[in-house]
C-alpha positions as CSV (number, residue, x, y, z in Angstrom):
1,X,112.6,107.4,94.3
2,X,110.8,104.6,92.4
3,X,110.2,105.9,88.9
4,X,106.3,104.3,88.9
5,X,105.8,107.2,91.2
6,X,106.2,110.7,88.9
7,X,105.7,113.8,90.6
8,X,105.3,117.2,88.7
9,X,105.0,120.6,90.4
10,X,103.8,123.5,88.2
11,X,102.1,126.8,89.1
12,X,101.3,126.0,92.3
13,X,100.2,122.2,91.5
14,X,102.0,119.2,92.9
15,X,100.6,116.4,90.4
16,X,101.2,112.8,91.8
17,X,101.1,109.9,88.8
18,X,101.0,106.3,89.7
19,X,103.2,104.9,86.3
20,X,102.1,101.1,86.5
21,X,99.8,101.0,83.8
22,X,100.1,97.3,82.8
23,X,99.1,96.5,86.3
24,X,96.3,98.9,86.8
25,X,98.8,100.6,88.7
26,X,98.9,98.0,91.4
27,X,100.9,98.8,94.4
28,X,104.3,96.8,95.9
29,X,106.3,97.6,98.7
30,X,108.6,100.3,97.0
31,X,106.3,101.7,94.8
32,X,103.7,102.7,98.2
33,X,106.3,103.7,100.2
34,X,107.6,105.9,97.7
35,X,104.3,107.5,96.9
36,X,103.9,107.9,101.0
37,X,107.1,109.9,101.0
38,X,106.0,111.9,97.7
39,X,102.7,113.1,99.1
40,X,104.4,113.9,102.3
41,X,106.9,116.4,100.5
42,X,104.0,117.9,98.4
43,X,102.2,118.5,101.7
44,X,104.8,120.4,103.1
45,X,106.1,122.2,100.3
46,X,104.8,125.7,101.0
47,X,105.4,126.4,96.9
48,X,102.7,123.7,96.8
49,X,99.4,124.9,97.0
50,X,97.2,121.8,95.7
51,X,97.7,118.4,94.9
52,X,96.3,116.2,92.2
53,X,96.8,112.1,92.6
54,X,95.9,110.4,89.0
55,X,96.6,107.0,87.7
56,X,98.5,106.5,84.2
57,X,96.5,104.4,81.5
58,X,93.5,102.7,81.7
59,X,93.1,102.4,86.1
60,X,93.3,104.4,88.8
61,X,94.8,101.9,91.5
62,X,93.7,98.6,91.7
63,X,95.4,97.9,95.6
64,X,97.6,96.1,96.5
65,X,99.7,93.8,93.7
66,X,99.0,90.5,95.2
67,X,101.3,88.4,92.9
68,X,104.4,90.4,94.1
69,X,102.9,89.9,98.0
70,X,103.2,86.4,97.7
71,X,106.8,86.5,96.1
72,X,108.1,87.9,99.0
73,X,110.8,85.7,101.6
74,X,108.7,87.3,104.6
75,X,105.5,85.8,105.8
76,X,102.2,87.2,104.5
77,X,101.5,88.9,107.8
78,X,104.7,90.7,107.8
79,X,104.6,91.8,104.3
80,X,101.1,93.1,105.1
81,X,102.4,95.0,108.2
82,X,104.8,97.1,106.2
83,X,102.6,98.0,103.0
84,X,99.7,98.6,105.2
85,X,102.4,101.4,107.4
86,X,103.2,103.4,103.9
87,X,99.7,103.0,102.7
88,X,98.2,104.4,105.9
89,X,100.8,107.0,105.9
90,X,100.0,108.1,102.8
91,X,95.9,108.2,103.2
92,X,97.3,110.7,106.5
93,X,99.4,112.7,104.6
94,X,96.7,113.6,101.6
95,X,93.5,113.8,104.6
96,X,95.7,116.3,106.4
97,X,97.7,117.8,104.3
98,X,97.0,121.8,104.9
99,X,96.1,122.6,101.1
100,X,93.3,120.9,98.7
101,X,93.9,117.5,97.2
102,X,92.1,116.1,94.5
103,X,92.2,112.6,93.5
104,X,91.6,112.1,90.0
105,X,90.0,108.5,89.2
106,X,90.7,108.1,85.4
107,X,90.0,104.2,85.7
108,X,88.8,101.2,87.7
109,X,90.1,101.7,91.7
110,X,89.9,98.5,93.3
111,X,90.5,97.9,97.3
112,X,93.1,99.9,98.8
113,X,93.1,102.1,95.4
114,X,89.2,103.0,96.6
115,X,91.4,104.6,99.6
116,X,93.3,106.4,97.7
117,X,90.6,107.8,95.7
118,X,88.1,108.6,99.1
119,X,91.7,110.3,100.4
120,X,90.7,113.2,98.1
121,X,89.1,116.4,99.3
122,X,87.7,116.3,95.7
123,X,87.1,112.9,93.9
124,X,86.9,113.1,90.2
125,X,85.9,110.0,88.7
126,X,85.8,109.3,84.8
127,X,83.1,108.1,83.1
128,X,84.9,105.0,82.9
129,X,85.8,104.8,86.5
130,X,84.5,101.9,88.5
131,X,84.9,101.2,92.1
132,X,85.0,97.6,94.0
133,X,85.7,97.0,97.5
134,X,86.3,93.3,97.0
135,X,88.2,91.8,99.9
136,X,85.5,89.6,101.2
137,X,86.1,88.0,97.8
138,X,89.6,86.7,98.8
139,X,89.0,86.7,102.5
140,X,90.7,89.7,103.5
141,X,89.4,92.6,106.0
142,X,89.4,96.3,104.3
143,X,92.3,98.8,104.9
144,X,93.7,101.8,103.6
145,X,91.3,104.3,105.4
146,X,88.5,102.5,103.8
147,X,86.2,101.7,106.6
148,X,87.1,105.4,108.1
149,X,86.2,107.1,104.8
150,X,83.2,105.4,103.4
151,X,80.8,105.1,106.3
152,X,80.9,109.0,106.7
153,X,79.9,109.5,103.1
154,X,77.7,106.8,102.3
155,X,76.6,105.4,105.4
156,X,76.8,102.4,107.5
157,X,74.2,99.9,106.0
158,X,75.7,101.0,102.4
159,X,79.0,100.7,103.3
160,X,78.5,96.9,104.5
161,X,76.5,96.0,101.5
162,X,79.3,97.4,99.2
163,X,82.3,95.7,101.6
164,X,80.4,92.6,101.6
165,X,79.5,91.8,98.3
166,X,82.7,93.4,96.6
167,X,80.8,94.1,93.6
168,X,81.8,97.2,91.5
169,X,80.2,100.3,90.9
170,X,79.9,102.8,88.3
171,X,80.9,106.1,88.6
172,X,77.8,107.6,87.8
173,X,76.4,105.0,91.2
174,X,79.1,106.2,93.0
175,X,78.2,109.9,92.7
176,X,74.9,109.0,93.2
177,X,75.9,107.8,96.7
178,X,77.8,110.3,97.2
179,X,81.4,108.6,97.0
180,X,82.7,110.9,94.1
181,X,82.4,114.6,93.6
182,X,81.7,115.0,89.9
183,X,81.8,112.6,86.7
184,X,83.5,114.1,84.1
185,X,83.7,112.5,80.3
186,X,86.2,110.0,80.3
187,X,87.5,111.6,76.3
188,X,88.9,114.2,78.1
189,X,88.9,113.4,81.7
190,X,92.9,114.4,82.5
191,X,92.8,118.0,80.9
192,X,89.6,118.8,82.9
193,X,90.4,117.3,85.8
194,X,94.1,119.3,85.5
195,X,92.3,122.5,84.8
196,X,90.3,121.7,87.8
197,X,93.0,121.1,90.2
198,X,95.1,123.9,88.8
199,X,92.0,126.4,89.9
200,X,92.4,125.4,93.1
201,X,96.3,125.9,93.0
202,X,95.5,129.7,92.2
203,X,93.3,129.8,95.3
204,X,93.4,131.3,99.1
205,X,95.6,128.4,100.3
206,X,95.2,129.5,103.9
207,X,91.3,129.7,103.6
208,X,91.2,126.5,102.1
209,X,93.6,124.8,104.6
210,X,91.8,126.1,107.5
211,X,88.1,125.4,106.0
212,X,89.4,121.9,105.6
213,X,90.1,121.3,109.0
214,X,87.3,122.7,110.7
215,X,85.2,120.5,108.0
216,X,87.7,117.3,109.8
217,X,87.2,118.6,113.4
218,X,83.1,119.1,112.7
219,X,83.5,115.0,112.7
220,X,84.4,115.0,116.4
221,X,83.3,118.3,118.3
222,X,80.3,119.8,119.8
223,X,78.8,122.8,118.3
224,X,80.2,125.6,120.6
225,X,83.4,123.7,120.3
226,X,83.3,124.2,116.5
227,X,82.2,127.4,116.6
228,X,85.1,128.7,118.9
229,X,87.5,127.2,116.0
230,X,85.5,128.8,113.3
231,X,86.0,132.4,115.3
232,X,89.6,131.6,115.5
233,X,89.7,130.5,111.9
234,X,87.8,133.5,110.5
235,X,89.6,135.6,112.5
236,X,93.0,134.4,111.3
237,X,92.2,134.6,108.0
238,X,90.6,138.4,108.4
239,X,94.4,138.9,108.9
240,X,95.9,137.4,105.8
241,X,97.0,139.0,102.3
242,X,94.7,136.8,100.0
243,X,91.7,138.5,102.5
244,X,93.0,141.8,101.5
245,X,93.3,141.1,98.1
246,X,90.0,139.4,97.5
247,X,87.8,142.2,99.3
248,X,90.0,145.1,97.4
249,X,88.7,142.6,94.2
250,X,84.9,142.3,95.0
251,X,84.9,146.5,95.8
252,X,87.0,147.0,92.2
253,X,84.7,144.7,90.7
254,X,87.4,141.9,89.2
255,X,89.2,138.6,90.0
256,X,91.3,138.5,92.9
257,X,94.7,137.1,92.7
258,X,96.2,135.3,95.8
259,X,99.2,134.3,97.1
260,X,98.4,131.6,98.8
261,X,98.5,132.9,102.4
């Protein structure tokens, strides 16, 4: 495992670290495919019951490391081919991963690290955070989920005015437009944010795992078609031990405490 990727399960929380700080946590070949393999072990590690991606230092991501690209003995095109493969498979594992992920953006995310950070079911953005889709500056066509994820938050004309220009935007802007979730103080930005994801870890895991993809299917189907998988869903979880113990909870008047399924 490449050591710029540090993974940390604790009570239920599978915290992903990208350790690249004099970069901006820039990405290279080993360092994406290790985090693809990472996030693909935390979302199927049943002890795992949320996931938190955060950057170390200053950035969140800031995409691909470009210098190292152009070191490589392969062409350009190939190199591209292979990092794109890990990075996509690591956007997939954190969309569909059947428990909560929260992508904590403690800096600047840049290009393929704005992926990253939209992968999130919950985007936490410092106060410092900014985020800049620049490809257009160097000529490049977007990746990393980015042209999936954005349009369905902020829109099409939005999306094309932020792809186009490549200017960045504040984290207070990008919760505005509803890109992020919620703008914590940057002073102490990793301790909420941890407190927040560890919340989640405590949660009805199945609930949450089935609420998220219903919320992914609602993309795609027809209303009677939804609604049939909500039945199923509801029904499913009507059956489960974090059901029982919530409702024996809300009639004894106190916090329930799941298990996760």
């Amino acid at each position: 495992m490449d050591n710029r990727i540090r993974v940390v399960t604790e009570n239920g929380l599978g915290t992903v670290t990208l350790a690249s700080p004099g970069r901006l946590n820039a990405f290279d070949g080993p360092m994406i495919a290790a985090l693809a393999e990472s996030c693909a072990m935390l979302a199927t590690d049943a002890t795992v019951r949320a996931i938190m991606l955060i950057g170390e230092g200053h950035g969140f991501c800031s995409g691909l490391d470009l210098k190292w690209a152009a070191q490589q003995q392969t062409s350009m095109v190939e190199t591209a081919r292979r990092v794109t493969m890990d990075l996509h498979g690591t956007v997939t594992e954190l969309r569909r991963a059947p428990k909560p992920v929260v992508t904590a953006v403690n800096g600047p995310a840049a290009g393929a690290g704005v992926g990253l950070a939209l992968s999130g079911d919950v985007v936490l953005a410092s106060s410092d955070a900014r985020f800049s889709l620049a490809y257009s500056k160097i000529g490049l066509a977007p990746d990393g989920g980015t042209t999936y994820l954005l349009p369905r938050l902020v829109g099409e004309k939005r999306s094309l005015a932020l792809f186009f220009s490549g200017d960045a935007i504040s984290a207070d802007e990008a919760k505005s437009i509803g890109l992020v979730t919620q703008v914590l103080p940057s002073e102490r930005f990793a301790e909420e944010a941890r407190e927040f994801a560890s919340k989640l870890a405590q949660g009805p895991t199945l609930a949450y795992a089935l609420t998220k993809q219903l919320v992914l299917d609602s993309m795609r189907e027809g209303l009677e078609t939804q609604m049939e998988k909500e039945r199923r869903a509801i029904t499913q979880t009507f059956a489960s031990e974090d059901y029982n113990s919530g409702v024996a909870a809300f009639f004894g008047k106190r916090a329930p405490s799941f298990v996760g399924k």
